[in-house]
Structure formats: structure tokens, C-alpha cells
C-alpha positions in Angstrom: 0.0 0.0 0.0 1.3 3.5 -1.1 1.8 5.5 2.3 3.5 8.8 2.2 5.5 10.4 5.1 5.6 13.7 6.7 7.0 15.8 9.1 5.2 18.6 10.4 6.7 21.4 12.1 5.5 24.4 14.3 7.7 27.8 13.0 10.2 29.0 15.0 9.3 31.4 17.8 8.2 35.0 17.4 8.0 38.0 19.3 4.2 37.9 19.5 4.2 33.9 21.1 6.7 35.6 23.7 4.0 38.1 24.4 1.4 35.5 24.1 -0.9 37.7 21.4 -2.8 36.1 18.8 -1.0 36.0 14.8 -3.8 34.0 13.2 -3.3 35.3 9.7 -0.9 38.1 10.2 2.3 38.3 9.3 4.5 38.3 12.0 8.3 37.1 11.4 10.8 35.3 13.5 12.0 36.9 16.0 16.0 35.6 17.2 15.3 33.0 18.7 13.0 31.4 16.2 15.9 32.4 13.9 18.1 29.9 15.4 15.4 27.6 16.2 15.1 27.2 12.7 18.5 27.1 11.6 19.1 23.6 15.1 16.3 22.4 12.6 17.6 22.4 9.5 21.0 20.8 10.5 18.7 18.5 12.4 17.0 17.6 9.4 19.4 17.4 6.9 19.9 14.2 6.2 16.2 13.2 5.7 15.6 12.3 2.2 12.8 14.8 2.4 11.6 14.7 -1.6 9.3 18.2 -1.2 9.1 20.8 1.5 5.2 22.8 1.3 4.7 25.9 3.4 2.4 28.6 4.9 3.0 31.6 3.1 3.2 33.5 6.7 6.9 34.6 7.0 7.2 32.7 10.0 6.5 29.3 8.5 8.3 30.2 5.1 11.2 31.3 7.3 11.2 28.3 9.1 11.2 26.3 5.7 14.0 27.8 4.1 16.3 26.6 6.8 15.2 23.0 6.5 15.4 23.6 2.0 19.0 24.5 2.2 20.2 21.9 3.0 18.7 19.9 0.4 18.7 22.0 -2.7 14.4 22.3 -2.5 12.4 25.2 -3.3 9.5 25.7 -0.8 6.1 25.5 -1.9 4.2 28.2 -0.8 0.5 26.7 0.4 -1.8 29.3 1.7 -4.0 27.0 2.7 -2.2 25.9 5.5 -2.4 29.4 7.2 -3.2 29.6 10.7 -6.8 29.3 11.5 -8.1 33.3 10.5 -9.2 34.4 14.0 -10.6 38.1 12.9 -11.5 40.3 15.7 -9.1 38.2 17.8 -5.6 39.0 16.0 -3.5 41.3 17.5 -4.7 40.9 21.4 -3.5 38.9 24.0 -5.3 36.2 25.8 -5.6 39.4 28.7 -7.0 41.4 25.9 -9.4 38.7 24.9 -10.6 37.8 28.6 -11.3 41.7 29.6 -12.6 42.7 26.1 -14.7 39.8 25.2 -15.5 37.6 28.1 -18.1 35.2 26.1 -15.9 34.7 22.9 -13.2 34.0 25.1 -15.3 31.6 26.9 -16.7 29.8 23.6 -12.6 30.0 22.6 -11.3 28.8 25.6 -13.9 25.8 25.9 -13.4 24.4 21.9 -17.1 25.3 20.6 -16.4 23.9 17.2 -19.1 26.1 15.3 -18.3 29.5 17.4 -16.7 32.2 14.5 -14.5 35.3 15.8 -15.9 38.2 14.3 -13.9 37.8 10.5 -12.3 34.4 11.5 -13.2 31.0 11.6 -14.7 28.2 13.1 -12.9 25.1 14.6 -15.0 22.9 12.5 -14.2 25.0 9.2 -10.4 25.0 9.9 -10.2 21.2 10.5 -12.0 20.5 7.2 -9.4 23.2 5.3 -6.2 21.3 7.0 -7.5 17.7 6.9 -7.9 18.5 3.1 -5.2 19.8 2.3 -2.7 18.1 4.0 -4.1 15.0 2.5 -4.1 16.6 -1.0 -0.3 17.2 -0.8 0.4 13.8 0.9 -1.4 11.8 -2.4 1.5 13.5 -5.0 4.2 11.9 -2.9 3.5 8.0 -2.8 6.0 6.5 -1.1 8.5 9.6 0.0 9.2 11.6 2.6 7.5 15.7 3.0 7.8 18.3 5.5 4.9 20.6 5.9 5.7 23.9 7.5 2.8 25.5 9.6 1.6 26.6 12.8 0.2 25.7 15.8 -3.3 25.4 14.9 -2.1 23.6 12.7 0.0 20.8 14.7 -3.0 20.3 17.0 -5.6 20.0 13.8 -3.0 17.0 12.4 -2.5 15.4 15.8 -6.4 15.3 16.4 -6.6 13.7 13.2 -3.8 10.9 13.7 -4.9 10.0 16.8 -8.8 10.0 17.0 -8.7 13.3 19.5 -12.2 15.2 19.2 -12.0 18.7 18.6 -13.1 19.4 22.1 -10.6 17.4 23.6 -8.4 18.7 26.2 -5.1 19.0 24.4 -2.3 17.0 26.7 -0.2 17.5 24.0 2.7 19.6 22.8 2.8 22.2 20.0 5.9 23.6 20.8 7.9 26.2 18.4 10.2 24.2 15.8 9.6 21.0 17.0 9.5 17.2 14.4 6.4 16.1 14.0 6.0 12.6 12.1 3.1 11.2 10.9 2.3 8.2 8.1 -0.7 8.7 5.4 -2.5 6.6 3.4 -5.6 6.7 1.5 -7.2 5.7 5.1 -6.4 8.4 6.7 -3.7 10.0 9.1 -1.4 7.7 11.8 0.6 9.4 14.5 4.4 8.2 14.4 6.6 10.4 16.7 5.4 14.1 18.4 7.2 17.0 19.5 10.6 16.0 19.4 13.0 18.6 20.4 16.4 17.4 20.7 17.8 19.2 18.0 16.8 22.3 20.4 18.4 21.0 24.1 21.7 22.6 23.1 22.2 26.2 25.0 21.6 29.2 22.3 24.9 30.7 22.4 24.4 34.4 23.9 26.5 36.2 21.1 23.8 34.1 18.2 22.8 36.9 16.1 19.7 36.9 13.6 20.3 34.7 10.7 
């Protein structure tokens, strides 16, 4: 049976995850330390026979990418479609903002209502359906190889969910941290969880003088 690889990574970290305020579909880069994040992952991932590298078109996940193409002589695919879930009225607060300003969105966030919209974003169910699709889309043209799909959080937790059976209410009790490996198998069937969050390539100290690549 055909079955195609991936590895799915979180970008590296920006200034706005530091301050905990929402991206969604903004373009926020990488700030220094996703900078080196990113480059710990590309060495880390350089001698994967990766055959195509997609990304979010987001600066932070195409950033993210072009560390892991160098290494490998790939151009990255720019795929809007695996954005960060549009979170409209949302983007540009912080979970502080969000709790003082608008107490029963945050409540309907912070609980998982699948059909609750921000004003201008979308809905849990909405985004799953866009990710699910195209992340299987992309997997069917690579029978049989190895891909890395660049992304965002939203988009870690929407994959995991999916590999593992998790409903979208679910408490998450797992990871979705900033430039980990993610591996996961799929096949015409559907999604199957291999390895999560691994980090390794990340336990090293940041050395203080590291400047912005």
C-alpha cells in the first residue's frame, strides 16, 4: 500500500508567542530565537531524504522552511492554505485582551465550541475540514516519499487530532511547541501518529552572542 511520510513542524518562535498575542493570519516574522530555532532544525533535518518541503505563506513558516530547504537544494512550496486558523476580531490581542474585552468569545474560545466564529475568523470545524484536506491533498502526490509541511500551531493540534482520533473538544495534553518534528504516516485511510514533539535538536544552549540569521 502506497503510504506517504511527513513531518510537520510548528515555525520557530516570534516575538508575539513571547508576548502571548494572537497571529492567526498576520504576518508576524521570526524573531532571534525562532531564527536559530530554525536554523538547530535544518542541520537536524538534513539528512532526511525529504523529496518536497510545502509551506504557509506567513513569513514565519516560510522562514522556518528555508532553513530546513537548504540543506537539500528544495524550493518551498508556498500553500496558503495551511495558514493559521483566521481568527478576525481576535488577531492582535492577547489572551488578557481577549478575557477583559470579550469575556463570552473567550469563553466559547477557551472551551473548543467547534461552530463559534470570531468576528472575521473562523470556526474550529471549518479550519479542520481546510487542514484535513489539504494536508491529504499534498500527501497523495508523494506516494511512497518523505515531506515536510511547514505551519503553525493550529495547525499541529488540527494533524495530531486527526492521527490519533482526539475530538476537537478534547483537552489538548499535548505539545505544540515552536520548531519542534512532528511525524506522521498517510495513506488513503487516513492519518497515523508516528513520533510528536521532538526537540532534541533544540536542548543545546543558544549561544548568547547568536545573532539573527
Amino acid at each position: 500500500m502506497d503510504a506517504t511520510r511527513l513531518i510537520a513542524v510548528r515555525h520557530g518562535e516570534t516575538e508575539w508567542n513571547v508576548d502571548t498575542r494572537i497571529q492567526g493570519q498576520l504576518d508576524i516574522g521570526l524573531n532571534a530565537t525562532g531564527h536559530w530555532q530554525a536554523t538547530q532544525l535544518g542541520r537536524a533535518l538534513a539528512d532526511e531524504p525529504i523529496g518536497a518541503i510545502y509551506a504557509s505563506d506567513l513569513s514565519r513558516a516560510w522562514q522556518t522552511a528555508q532553513a530546513i530547504a537548504g540543506a537539500h537544494g528544495l524550493q518551498v512550496v508556498a500553500e496558503p492554505r495551511l495558514r493559521e486558523r483566521a481568527f478576525g476580531q481576535f488577531e492582535g490581542r492577547t489572551f488578557a485582551d481577549i478575557d477583559a474585552e470579550l469575556p463570552e468569545e473567550a469563553r466559547r474560545w477557551r472551551t473548543r465550541d467547534p461552530h463559534f466564529e470570531p468576528e472575521g475568523g473562523e470556526s474550529l470545524l471549518r479550519f479542520r475540514g481546510r487542514i484535513t484536506d489539504v494536508a491529504a491533498e499534498l500527501a497523495a502526490r508523494h506516494p511512497n516519499e518523505l515531506i515536510v509541511l511547514v505551519a503553525h500551531g493550529g495547525v499541529m493540534d488540527v494533524l495530531y487530532r486527526a492521527a490519533t482520533g482526539q475530538e476537537l473538544q478534547a483537552p489538548r495534553t499535548w505539545h505544540l511547541g515552536n520548531a519542534a518534528v512532528n511525524r506522521l504516516l498517510w495513506t488513503p485511510q487516513g492519518f497515523a501518529l508516528v513520533g510528536w514533539g521532538d526537540t532534541a535538536h533544540l536542548d543545546q544552549e543558544r549561544p548568547l552572542d547568536e545573532t539573527t540569521a
